[in-house]
MMTF fields as JSON, N, C-alpha, C and O atoms, coordinates in Angstrom:
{
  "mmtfVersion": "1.0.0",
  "mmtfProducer": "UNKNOWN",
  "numBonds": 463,
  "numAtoms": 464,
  "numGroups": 116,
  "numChains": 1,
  "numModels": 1,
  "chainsPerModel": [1],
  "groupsPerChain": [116],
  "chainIdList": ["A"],
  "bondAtomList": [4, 2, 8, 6, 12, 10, 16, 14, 20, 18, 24, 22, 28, 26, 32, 30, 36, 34, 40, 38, 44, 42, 48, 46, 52, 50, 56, 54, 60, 58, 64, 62, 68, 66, 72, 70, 76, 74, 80, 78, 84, 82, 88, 86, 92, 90, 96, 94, 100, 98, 104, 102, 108, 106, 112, 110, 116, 114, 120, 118, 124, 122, 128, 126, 132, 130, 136, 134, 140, 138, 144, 142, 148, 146, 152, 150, 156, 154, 160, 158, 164, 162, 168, 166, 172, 170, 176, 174, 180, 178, 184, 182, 188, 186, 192, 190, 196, 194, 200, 198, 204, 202, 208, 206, 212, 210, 216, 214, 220, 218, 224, 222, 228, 226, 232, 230, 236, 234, 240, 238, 244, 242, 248, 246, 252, 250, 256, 254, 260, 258, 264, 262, 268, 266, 272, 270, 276, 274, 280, 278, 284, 282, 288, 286, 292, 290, 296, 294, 300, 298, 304, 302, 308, 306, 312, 310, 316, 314, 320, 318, 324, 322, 328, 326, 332, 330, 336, 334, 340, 338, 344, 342, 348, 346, 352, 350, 356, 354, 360, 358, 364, 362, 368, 366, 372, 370, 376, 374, 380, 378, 384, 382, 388, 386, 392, 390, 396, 394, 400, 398, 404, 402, 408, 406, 412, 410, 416, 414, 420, 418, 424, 422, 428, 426, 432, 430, 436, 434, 440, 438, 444, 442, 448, 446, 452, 450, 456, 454, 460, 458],
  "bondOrderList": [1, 1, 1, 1, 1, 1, 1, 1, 1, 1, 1, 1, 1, 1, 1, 1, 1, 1, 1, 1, 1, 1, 1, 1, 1, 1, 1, 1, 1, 1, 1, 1, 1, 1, 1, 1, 1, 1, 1, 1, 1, 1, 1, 1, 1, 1, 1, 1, 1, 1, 1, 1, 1, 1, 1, 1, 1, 1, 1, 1, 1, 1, 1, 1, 1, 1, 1, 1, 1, 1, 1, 1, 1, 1, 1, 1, 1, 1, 1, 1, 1, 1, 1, 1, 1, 1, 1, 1, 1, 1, 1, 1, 1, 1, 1, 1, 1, 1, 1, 1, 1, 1, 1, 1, 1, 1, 1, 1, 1, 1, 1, 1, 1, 1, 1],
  "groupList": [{"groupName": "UNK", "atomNameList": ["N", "CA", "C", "O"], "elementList": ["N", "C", "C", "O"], "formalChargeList": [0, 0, 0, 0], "bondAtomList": [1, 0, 2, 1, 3, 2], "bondOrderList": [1, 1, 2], "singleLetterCode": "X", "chemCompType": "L-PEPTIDE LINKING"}],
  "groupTypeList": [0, 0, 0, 0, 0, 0, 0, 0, 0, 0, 0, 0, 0, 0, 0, 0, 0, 0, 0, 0, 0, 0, 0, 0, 0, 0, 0, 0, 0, 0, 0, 0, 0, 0, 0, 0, 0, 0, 0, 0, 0, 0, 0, 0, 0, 0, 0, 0, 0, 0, 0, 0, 0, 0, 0, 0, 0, 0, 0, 0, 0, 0, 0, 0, 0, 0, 0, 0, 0, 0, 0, 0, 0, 0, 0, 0, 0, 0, 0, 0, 0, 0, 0, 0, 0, 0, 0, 0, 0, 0, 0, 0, 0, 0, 0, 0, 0, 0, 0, 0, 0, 0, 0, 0, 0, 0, 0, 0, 0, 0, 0, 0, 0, 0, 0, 0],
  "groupIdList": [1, 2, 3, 4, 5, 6, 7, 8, 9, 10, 11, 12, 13, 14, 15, 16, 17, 18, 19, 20, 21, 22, 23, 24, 25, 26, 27, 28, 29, 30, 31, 32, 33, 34, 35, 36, 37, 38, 39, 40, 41, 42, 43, 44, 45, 46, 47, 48, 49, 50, 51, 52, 53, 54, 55, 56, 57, 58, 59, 60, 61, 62, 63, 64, 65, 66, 67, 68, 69, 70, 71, 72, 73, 74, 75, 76, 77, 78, 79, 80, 81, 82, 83, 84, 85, 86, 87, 88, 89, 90, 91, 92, 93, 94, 95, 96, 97, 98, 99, 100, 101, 102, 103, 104, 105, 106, 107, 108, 109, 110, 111, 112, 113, 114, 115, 116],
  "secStructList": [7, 7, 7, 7, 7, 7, 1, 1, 7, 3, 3, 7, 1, 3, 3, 3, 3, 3, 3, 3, 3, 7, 2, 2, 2, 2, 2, 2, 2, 2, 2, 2, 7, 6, 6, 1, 7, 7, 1, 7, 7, 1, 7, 7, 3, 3, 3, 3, 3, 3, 7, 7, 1, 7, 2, 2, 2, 2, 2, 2, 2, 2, 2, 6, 6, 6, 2, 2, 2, 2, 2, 2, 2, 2, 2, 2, 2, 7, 1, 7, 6, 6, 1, 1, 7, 1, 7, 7, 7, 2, 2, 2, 2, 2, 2, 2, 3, 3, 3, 3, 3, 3, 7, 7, 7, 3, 3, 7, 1, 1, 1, 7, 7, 7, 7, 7],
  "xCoordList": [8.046, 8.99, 9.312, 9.615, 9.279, 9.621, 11.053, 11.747, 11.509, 12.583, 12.867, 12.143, 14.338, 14.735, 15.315, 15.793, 15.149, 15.424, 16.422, 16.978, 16.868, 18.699, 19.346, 18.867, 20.285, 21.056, 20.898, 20.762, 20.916, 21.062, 19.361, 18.582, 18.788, 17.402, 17.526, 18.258, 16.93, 16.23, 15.769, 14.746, 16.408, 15.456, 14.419, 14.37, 13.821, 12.871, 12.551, 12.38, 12.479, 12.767, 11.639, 10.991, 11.408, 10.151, 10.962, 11.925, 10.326, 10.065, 8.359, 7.273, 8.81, 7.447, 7.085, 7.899, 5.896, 5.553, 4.113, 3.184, 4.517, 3.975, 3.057, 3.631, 1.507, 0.613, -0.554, -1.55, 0.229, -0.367, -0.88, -0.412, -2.58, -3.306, -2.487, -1.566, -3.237, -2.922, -4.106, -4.97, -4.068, -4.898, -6.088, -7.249, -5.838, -7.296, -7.55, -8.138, -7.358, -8.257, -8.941, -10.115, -8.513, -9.412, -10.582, -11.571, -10.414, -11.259, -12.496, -13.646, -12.064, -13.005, -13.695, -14.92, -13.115, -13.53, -14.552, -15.625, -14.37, -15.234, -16.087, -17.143, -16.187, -16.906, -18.565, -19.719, -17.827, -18.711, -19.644, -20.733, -18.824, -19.584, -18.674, -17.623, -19.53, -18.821, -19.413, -20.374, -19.746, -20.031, -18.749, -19.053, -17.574, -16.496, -15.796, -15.917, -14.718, -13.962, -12.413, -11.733, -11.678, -10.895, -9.579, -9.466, -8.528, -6.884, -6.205, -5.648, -6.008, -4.873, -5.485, -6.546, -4.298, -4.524, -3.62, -2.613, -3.367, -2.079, -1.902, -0.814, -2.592, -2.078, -2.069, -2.753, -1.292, -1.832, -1.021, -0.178, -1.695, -1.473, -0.312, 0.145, 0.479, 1.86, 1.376, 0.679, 2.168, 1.937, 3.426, 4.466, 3.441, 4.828, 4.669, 3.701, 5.845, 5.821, 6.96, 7.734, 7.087, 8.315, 9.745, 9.993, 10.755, 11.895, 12.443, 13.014, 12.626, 13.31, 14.954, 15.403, 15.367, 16.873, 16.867, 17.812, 16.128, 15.894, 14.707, 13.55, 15.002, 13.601, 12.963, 11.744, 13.979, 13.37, 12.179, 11.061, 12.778, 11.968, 10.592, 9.467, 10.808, 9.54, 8.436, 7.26, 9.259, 8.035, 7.335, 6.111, 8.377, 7.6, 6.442, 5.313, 7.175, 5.679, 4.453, 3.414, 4.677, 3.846, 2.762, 1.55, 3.54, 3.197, 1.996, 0.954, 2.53, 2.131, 0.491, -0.336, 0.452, -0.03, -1.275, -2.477, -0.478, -1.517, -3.181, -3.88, -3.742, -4.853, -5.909, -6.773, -4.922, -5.012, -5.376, -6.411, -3.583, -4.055, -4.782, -4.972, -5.412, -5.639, -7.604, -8.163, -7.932, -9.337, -9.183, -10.1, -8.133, -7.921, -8.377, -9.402, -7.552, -7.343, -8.989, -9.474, -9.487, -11.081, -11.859, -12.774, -11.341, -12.551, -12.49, -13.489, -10.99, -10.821, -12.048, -12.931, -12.231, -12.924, -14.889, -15.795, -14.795, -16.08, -16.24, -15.503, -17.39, -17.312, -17.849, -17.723, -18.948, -20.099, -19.427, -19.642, -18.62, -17.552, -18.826, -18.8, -20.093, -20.39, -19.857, -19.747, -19.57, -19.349, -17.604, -16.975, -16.835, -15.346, -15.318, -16.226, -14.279, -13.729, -14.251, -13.958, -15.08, -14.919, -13.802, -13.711, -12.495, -11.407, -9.939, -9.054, -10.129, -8.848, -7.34, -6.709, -6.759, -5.632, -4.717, -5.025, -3.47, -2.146, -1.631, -0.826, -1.886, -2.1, -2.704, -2.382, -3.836, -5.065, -4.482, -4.294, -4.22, -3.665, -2.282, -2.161, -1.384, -0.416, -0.723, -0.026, -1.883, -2.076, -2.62, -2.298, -3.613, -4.242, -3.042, -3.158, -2.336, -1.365, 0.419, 1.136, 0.646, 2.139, 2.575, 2.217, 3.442, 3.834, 5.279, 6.14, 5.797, 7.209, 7.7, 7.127, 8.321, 9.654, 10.469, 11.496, 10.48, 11.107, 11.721, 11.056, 13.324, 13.67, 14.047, 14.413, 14.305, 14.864, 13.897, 13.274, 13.345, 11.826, 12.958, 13.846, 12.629, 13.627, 12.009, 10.991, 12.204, 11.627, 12.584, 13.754, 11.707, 12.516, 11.592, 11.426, 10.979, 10.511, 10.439, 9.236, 10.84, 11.282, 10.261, 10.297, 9.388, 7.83, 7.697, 8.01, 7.179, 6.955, 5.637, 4.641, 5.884, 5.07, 3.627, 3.747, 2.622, 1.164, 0.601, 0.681, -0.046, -0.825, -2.442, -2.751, -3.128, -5.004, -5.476, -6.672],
  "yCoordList": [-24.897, -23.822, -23.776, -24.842, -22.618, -22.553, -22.788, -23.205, -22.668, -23.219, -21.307, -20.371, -21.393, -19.913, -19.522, -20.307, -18.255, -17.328, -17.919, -18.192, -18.278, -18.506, -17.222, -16.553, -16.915, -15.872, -15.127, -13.903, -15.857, -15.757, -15.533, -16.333, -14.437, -14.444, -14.568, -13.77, -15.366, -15.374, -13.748, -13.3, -13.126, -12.263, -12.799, -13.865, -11.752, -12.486, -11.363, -10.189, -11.962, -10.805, -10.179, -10.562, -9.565, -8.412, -6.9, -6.94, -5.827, -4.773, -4.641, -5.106, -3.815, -3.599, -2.31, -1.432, -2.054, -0.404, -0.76, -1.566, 0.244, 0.371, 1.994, 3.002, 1.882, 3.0, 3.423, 2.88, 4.645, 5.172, 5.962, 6.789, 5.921, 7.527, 8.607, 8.568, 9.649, 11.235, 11.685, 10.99, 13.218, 13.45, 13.633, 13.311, 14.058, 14.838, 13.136, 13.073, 12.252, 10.872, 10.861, 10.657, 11.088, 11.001, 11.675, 11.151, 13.076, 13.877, 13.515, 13.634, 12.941, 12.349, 11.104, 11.168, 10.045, 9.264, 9.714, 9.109, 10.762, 11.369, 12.07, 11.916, 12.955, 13.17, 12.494, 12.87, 11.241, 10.239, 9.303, 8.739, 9.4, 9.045, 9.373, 8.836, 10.698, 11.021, 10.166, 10.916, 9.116, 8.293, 8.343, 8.493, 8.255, 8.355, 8.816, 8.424, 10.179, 10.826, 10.185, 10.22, 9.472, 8.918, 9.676, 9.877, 10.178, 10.852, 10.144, 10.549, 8.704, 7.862, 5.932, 5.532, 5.23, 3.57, 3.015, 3.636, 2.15, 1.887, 0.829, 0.287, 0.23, -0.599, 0.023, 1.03, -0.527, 0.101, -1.233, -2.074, -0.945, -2.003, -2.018, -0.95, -3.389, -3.429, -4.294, -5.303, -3.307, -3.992, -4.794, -4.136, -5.842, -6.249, -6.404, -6.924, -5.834, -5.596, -6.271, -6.926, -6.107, -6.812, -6.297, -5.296, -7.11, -6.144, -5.391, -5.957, -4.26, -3.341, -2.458, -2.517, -1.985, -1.392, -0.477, -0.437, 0.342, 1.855, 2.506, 2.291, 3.178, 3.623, 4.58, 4.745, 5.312, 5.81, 4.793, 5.104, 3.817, 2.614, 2.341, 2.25, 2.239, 2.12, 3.2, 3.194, 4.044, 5.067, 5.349, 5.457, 5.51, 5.405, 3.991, 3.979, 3.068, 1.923, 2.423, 2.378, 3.003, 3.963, 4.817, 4.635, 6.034, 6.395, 6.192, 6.804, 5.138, 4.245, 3.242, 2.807, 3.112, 2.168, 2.8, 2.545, 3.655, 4.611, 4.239, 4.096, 4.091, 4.024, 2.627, 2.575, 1.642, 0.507, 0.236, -0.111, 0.661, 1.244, 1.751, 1.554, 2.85, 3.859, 2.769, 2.774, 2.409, 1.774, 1.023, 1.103, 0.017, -0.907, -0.438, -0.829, 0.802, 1.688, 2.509, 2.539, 2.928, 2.704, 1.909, 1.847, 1.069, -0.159, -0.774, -0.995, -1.002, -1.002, -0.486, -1.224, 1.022, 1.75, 1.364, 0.779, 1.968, 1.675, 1.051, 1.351, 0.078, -0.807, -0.305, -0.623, 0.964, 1.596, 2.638, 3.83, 2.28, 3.155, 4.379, 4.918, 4.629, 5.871, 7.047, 8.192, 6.674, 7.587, 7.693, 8.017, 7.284, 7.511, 8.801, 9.04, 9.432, 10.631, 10.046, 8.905, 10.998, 10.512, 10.662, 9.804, 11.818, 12.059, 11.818, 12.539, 10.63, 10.045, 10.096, 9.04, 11.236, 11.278, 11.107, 10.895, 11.087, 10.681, 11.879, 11.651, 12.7, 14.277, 14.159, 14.719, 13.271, 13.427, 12.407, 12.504, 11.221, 9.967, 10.501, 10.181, 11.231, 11.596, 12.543, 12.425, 13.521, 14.456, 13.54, 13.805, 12.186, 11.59, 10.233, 9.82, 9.945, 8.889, 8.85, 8.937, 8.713, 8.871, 7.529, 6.697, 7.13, 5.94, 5.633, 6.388, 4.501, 4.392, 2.771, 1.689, 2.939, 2.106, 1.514, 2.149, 0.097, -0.933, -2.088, -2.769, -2.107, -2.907, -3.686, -4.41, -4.24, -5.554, -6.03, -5.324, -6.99, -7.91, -9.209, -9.832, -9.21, -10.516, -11.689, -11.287, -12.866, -14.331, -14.889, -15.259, -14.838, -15.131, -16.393, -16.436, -17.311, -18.199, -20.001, -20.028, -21.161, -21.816, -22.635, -23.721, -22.457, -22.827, -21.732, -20.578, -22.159, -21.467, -20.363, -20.432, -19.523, -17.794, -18.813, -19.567, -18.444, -19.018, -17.886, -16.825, -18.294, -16.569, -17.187, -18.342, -16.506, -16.997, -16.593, -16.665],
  "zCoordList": [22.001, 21.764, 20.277, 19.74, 19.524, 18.098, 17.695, 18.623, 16.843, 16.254, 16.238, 15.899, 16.81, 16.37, 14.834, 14.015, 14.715, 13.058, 13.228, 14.292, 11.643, 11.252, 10.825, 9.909, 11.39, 10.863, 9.667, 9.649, 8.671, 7.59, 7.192, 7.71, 6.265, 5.908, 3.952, 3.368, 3.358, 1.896, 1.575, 2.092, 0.902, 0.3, -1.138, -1.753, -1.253, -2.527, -3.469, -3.142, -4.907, -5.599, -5.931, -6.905, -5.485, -4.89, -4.096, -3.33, -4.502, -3.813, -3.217, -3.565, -2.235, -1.632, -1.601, -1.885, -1.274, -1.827, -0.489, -0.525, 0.546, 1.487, 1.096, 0.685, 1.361, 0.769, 2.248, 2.725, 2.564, 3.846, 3.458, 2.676, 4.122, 3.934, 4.679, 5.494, 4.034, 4.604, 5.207, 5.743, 5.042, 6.397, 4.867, 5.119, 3.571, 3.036, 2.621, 1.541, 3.0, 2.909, 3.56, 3.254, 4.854, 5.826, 6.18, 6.692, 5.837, 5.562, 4.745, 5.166, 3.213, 2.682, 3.226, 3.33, 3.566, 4.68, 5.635, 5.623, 6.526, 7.761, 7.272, 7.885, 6.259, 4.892, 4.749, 4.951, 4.257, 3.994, 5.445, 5.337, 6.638, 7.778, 8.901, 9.251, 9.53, 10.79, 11.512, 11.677, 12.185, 12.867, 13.883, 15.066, 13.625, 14.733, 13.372, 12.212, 14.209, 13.322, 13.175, 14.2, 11.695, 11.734, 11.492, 10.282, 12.196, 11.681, 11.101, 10.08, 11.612, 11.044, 11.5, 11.979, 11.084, 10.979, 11.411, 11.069, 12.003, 12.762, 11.59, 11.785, 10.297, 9.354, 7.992, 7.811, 6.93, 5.862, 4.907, 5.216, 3.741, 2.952, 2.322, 1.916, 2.092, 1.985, 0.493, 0.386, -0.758, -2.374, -2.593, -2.561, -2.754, -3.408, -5.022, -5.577, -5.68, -6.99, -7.54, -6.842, -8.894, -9.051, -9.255, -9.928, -8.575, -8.335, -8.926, -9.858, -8.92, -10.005, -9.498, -8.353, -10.214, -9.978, -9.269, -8.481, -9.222, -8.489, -7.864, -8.226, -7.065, -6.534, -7.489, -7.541, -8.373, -9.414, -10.435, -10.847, -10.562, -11.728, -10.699, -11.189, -9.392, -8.658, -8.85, -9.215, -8.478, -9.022, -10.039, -10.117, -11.082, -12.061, -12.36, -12.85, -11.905, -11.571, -11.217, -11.876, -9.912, -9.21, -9.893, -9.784, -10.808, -11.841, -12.674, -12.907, -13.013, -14.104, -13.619, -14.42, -12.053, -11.504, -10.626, -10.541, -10.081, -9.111, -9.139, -8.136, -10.905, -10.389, -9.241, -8.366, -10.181, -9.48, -7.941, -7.373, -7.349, -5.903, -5.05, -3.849, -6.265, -5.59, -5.464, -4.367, -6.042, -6.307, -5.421, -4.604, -5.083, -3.457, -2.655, -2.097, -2.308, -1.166, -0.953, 0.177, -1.742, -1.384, -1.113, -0.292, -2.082, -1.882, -0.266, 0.42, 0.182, 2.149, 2.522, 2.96, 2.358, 3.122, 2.648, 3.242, 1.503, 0.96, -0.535, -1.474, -0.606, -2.093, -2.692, -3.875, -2.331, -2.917, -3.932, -3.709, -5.045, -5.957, -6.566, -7.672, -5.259, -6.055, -5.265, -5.704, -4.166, -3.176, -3.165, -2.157, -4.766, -4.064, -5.184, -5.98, -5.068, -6.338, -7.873, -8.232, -8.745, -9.871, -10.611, -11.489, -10.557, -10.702, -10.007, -9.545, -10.156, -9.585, -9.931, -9.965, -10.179, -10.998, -10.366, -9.193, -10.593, -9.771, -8.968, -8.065, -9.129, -8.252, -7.197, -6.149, -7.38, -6.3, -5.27, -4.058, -6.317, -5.241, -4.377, -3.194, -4.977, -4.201, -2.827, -1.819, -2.917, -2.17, -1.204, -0.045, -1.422, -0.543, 0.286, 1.44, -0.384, 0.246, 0.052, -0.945, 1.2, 1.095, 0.927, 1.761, -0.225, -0.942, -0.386, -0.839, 0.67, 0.722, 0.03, 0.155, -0.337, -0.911, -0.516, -0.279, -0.243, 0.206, -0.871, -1.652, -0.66, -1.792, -1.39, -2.316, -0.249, 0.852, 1.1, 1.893, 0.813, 1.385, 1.861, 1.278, 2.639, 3.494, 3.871, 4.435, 3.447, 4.162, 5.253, 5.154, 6.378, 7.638, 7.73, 8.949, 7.284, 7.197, 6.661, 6.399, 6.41, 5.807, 5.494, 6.073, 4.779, 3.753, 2.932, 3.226, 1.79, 0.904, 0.898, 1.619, 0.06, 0.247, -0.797, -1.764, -0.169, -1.454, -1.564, -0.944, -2.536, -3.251, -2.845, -3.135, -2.338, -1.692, -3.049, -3.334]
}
């Protein structure tokens, strides 16, 4: 039997920036191999960044960052970077993924977080 959560949770100073496709990803996705046609993912990749004051300051991270992401978020799908957008701008990334904002990252855990 596990040891139950303590009341009390550690936050950690991190925001998180949760990055869900949209539908014209997918499109490009099915695009590239209708083999089975994909709408949506029941996962999507969760970025922790470093904590900032506002969701405004996040974004502009965002901003600032997009392309980064946005090269992850293909590479998931396909590594073959001939087949992703050669124009990847922050326009494009916005139209393709909806970005939410999390500033409470709570550790409900009592061992330490390791980086692989």
């Amino acid at each position: 039997m596990s040891e139950p959560i303590p009341y009390y949770f550690d936050p950690i100073n991190r925001n998180a920036i949760i990055v869900k496709p949209k539908k014209p990803f997918f499109d490009w996705v099915n695009a590239i191999d209708d083999t089975d046609k994909i709408e949506e993912v029941d996962e999507n990749n969760i970025y922790l960044i470093r904590e900032m004051d506002s969701n405004f300051d996040v974004q502009e991270w965002i901003s600032d960052n997009y392309e980064a992401l946005f090269v992850n978020e293909l590479n998931d799908w396909y590594v073959d970077e001939t087949l992703w957008p050669k124009h990847r701008t922050y326009e494009l990334f916005c139209e393709w993924f909806k970005v939410t904002i999390h500033s409470m990252i709570l550790d409900l855990e009592d061992f330490p977080i390791t980086k692989h």
